[in-house]
N, C-alpha and C positions, 0 to 999 in steps of 0.2 A: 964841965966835962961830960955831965950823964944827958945833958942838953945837946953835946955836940953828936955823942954818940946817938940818942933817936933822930937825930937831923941825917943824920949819914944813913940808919936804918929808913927811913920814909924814903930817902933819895933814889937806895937802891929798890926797894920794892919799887917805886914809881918807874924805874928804868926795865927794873923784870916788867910789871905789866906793861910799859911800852912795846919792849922784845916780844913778849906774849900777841899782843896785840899782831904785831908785825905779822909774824907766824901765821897766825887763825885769817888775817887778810891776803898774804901768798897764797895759804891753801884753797881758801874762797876763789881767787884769782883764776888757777889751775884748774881747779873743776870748773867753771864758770866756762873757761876757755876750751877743756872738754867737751863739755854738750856745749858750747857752742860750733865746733868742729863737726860733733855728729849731729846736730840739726842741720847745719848747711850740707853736712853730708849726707842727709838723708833728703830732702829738698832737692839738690840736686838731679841724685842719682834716681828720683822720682820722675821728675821731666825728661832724665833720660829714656823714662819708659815709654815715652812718646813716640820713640823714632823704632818703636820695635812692635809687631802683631802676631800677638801669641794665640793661635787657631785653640777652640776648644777642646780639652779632652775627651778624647771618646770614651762611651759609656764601656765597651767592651774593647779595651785593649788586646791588641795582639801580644803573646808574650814572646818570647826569645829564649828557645830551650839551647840551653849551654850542653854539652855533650860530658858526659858523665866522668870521664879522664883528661887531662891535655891532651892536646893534638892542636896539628897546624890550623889555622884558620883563614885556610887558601883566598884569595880573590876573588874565585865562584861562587863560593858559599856567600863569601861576604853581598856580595851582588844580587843573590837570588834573595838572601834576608832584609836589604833593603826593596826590593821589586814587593816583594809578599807585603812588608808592615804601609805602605803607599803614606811615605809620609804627610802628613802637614807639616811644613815645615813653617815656623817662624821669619816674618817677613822683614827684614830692616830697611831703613831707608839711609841708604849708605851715605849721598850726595847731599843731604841736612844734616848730616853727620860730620862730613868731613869740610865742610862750610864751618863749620867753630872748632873742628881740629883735624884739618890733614894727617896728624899723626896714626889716626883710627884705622887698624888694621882689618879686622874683624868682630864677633861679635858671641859672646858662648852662653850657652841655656841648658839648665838642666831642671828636666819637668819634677815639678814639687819639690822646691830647694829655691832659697832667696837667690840662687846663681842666675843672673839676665844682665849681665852687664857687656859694654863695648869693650874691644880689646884697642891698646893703644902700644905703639912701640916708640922709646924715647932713643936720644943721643946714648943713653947709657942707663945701667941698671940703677939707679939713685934719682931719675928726672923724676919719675911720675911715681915713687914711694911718696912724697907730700903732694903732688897734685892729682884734682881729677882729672877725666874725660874731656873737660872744656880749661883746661891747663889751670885751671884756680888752685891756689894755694890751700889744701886743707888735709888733716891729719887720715882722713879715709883712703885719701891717694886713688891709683886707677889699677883697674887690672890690666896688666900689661906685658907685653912679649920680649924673652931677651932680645938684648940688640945687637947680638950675634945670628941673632937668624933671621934666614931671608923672611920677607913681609907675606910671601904667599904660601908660606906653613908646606914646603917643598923638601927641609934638611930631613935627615935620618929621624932627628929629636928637634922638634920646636917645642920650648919652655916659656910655658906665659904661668906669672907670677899673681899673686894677689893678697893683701892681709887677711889675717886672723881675726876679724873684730870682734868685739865681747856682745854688741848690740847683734850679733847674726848676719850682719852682711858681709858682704862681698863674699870671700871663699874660707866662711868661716864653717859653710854645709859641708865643706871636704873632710873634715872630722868625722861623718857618720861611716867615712870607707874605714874605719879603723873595725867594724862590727859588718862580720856577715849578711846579717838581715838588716840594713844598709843598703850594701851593694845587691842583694836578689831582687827590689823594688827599684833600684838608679842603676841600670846597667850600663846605660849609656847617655852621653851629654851631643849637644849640638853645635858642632861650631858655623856659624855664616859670616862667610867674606863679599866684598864684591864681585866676585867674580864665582864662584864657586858655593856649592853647601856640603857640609860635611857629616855624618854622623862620628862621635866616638867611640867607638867598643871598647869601654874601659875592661883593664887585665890584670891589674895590681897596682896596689897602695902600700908605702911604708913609710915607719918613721927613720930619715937620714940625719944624716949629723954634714956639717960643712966637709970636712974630710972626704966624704964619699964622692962618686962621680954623677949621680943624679942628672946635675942640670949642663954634663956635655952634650952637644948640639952636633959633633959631627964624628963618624969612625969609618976605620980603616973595613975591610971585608970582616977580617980577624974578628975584628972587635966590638961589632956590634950585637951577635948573637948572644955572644957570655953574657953582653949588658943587660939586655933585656932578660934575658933566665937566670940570675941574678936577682932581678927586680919579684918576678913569680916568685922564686925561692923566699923571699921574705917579707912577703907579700899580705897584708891583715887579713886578706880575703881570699877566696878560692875561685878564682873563675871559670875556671876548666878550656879556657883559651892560652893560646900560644901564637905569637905574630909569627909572622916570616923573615925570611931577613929584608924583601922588599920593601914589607909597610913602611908608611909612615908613621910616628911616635908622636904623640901631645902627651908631654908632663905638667902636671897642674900643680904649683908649688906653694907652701904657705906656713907658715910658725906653728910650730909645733911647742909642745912645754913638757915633755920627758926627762929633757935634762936641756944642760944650757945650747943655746943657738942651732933646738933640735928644729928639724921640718918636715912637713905632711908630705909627700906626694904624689898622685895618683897618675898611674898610666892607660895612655887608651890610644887604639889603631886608628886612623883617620881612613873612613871610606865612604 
């Protein structure tokens, strides 16, 4: 009997360390398959840096003095401030781009920030959450444009999306709009399309929950004003801008972790 019982006690242990075993090799598995996601995802989206030429910083930046209260930020103004800063603009090369994926919308950059990625717009909001740029399957996915808005960033609000990564890419820099001195050094990001170049004048960032309206794409006359001052009012930052109701809108959207299925999002005027 005292025989049979160590025979059953060795059996079980042997099956615990089996189970044990199991365990420690899933987990191995899982990480393994992690960095292997962000190596090909960093690989990649390296080569992608090919099809893009980012002109040097200038030693003496012009600044961009924000007006000390809100106020509208008419069309002229906007006009004369891009005339005065005579951009460099980053050059893409759209047509080797859209050779390995048609999908490729545009392309957005933001000076001193891992943000240089292509924009891509899928069938639907879930295509390019697991694929890149060049449609491969991997956990970095792409940054990309709902697919409720038109491809030439024309609606009220075009909403292009991006992850959170832990390694700092993709639109994991949009966390520093959560902090003032932040946004006084990143005031604005660069969008290039085929056909057009864009600056951003970004105007406010907050943390939204799904509930909210953030990533509507189209309103009534009514309804787009409240939207937008709305957004200022609870805004991490202070920009001292105010769009019009003509602008155009880029929200830049991305995982938040305040509480559960919270998100970044940053707003800025396309001119």
């Amino acid at each position: 009997m005292a025989e049979k019982r160590r025979s059953s006690k060795r059996v079980a242990k042997t099956v615990l360390i089996i189970f044990l075993l199991m365990i420690i090799a899933q987990c191995a598995w899982e990480i393994w398959s992690i960095l292997s996601d962000y190596k090909k995802g960093n690989d990649t989206y390296e080569e992608a840096a090919s099809f893009v030429s980012i002109p040097e910083k200038r030693e003496e930046p012009i600044s961009e003095e924000s007006p000390d209260h809100p106020s509208d930020f008419d069309d002229d103004t906007a006009i004369e401030l891009i005339e005065e800063d005579e951009i460099d603009w980053p050059v893409v090369d759209f047509d080797a781009l859209r050779e390995i994926n048609p999908d490729i919308v545009g392309w957005i950059y933001i000076e001193d920030t891992n943000i240089n990625y292509p924009i891509a717009q899928g069938p639907d909001n879930s295509y390019y959450l697991s694929r890149m740029y060049n449609k491969q399957w991997d956990g970095y996915g792409c940054i990309f444009m709902d697919c409720l808005n038109s491809p030439d960033f024309s609606d009220p609000n075009s909403v292009i999306y991006g992850h959170n990564m832990k390694n700092g890419s993709m639109f994991h820099d949009l966390d520093g709009y959560k902090e003032q001195e932040f946004y006084e050094t990143h005031k604005t990001a660069y969008l290039l399309t085929p056909d057009k170049n864009y600056q951003i004048i970004l105007f406010a960032g907050y943390v939204a929950s799904l509930k909210d309206d953030a990533w509507k794409v189209d309103f009534s006359e009514e309804e787009f004003e409240p939207w937008y001052m709305k957004a200022i009012e609870r805004s991490c930052f202070d920009s001292g801008i105010v769009p019009t109701p003509q602008s155009k809108i880029i929200t830049l959207s991305t995982c938040s972790y305040e509480f559960n299925n919270a998100r970044f999002v940053v707003l800025g005027m396309l001119k």
